[in-house]
C-alpha positions as CSV (number, residue, x, y, z in Angstrom):
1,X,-1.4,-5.5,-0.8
2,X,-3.1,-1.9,-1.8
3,X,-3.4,-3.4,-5.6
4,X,-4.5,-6.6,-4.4
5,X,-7.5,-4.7,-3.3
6,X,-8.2,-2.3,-5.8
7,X,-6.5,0.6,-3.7
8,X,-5.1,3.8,-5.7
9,X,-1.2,3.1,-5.5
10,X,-0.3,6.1,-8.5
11,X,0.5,8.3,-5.9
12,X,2.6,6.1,-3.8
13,X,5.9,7.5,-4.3
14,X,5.2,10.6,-3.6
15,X,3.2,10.1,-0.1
16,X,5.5,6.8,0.6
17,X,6.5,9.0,4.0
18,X,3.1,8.9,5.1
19,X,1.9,5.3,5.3
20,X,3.0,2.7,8.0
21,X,3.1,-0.9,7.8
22,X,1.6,-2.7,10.7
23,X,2.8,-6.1,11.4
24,X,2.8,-9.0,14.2
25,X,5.8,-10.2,14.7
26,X,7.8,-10.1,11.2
27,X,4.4,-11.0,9.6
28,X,3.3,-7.8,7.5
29,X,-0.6,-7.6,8.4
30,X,-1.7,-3.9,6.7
31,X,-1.1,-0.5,5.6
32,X,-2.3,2.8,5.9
33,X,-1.6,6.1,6.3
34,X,-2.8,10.0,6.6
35,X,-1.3,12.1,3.9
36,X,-1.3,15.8,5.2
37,X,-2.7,18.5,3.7
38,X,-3.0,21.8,6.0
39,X,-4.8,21.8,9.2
40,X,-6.5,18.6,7.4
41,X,-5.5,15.0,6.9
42,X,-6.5,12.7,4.2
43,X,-7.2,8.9,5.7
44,X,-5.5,6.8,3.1
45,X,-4.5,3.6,1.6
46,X,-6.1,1.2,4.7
47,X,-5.9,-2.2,4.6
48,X,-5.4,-6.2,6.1
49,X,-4.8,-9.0,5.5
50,X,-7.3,-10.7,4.0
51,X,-6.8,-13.6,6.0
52,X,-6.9,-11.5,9.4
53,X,-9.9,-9.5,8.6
54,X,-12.5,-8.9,11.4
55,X,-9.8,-9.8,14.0
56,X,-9.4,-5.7,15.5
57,X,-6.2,-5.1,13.3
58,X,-8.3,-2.6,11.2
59,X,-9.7,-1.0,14.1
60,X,-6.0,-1.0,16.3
61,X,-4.2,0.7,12.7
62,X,-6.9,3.2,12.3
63,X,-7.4,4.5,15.8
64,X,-3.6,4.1,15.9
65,X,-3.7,6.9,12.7
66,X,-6.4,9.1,14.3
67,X,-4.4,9.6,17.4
68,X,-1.5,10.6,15.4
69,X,-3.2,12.6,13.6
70,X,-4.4,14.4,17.1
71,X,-0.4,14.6,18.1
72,X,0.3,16.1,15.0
73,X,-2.8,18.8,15.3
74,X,-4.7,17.9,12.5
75,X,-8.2,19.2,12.8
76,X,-10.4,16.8,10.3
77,X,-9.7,13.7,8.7
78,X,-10.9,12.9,5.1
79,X,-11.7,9.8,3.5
80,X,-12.7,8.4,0.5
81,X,-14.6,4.2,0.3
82,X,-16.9,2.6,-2.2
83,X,-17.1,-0.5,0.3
84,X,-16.3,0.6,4.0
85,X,-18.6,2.9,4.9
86,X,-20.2,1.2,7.8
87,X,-16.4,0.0,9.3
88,X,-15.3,4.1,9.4
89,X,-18.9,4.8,10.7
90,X,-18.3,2.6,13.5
91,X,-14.8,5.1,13.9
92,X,-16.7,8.0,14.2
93,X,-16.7,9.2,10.9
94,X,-19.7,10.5,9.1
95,X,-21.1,11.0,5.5
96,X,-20.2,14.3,3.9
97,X,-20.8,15.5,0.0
98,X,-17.6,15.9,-1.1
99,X,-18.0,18.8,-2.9
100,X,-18.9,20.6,0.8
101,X,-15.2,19.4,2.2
102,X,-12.4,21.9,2.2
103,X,-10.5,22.9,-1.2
104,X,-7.2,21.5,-0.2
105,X,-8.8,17.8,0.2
106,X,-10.7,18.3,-3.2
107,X,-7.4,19.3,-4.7
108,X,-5.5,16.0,-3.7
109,X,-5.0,13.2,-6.0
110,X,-7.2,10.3,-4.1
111,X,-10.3,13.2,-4.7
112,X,-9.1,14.5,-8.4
113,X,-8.2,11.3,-10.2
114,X,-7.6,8.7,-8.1
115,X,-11.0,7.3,-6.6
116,X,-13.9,7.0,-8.5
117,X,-16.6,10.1,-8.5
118,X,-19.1,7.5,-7.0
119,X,-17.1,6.8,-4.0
120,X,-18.3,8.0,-0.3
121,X,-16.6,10.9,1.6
122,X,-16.5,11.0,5.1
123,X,-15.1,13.2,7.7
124,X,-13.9,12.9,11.3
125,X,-13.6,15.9,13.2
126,X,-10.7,15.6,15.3
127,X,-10.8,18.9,17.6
């Protein structure tokens, strides 16, 4: 599903423990995940069905992540998009240039190597 939409899967094994798969019944409907990194948290690796898009599933996973993130006392979440910006706006996230964002984000894989250098940052402060 992340290849099937052009979504980094390099670092997969080594972030497997952060992702979740939602589903509906035994029907596998997305992914996504926050990979840790400090007091911050990297939004990763979100995505549906394409067949169930616009139906709330993307909204339900990723508030879903954000209040997980809360529990687990994570003060900003990170992302990276070339395509979603106005979907994670809608979220509460907002533009930020990514070279302003804190060293331990800029030092992950999805910011180093990963995503393109064109793609949109955006931050969601969470405290």
């Amino acid at each position: 599903m992340l290849q099937a939409n052009d979504l980094p899967t390099e670092d997969i094994p080594e972030i497997i423990d952060a992702l979740v798969i939602a589903s509906k019944g035994t029907t596998i409907i997305g992914i996504g995940g926050v990979e840790r990194h400090g007091d911050f948290g990297l939004l990763r690796s979100i995505v549906i069905e394409s067949s169930l898009r616009g139906k709330g599933y993307g909204t339900t996973l990723c508030n879903e992540l954000i209040e997980q993130a809360k529990n687990d006392k994570i003060n900003e979440l990170f992302l990276l998009t070339i395509h979603a910006e106005a979907f994670f706006n809608r979220l509460g996230f907002e533009r930020v240039p990514r070279d302003e964002i804190p060293q331990e984000m800029q030092d992950t894989a999805e910011f180093k190597t990963l995503c393109p250098i064109s793609s949109i940052c955006l931050q969601l402060n969470l405290v």
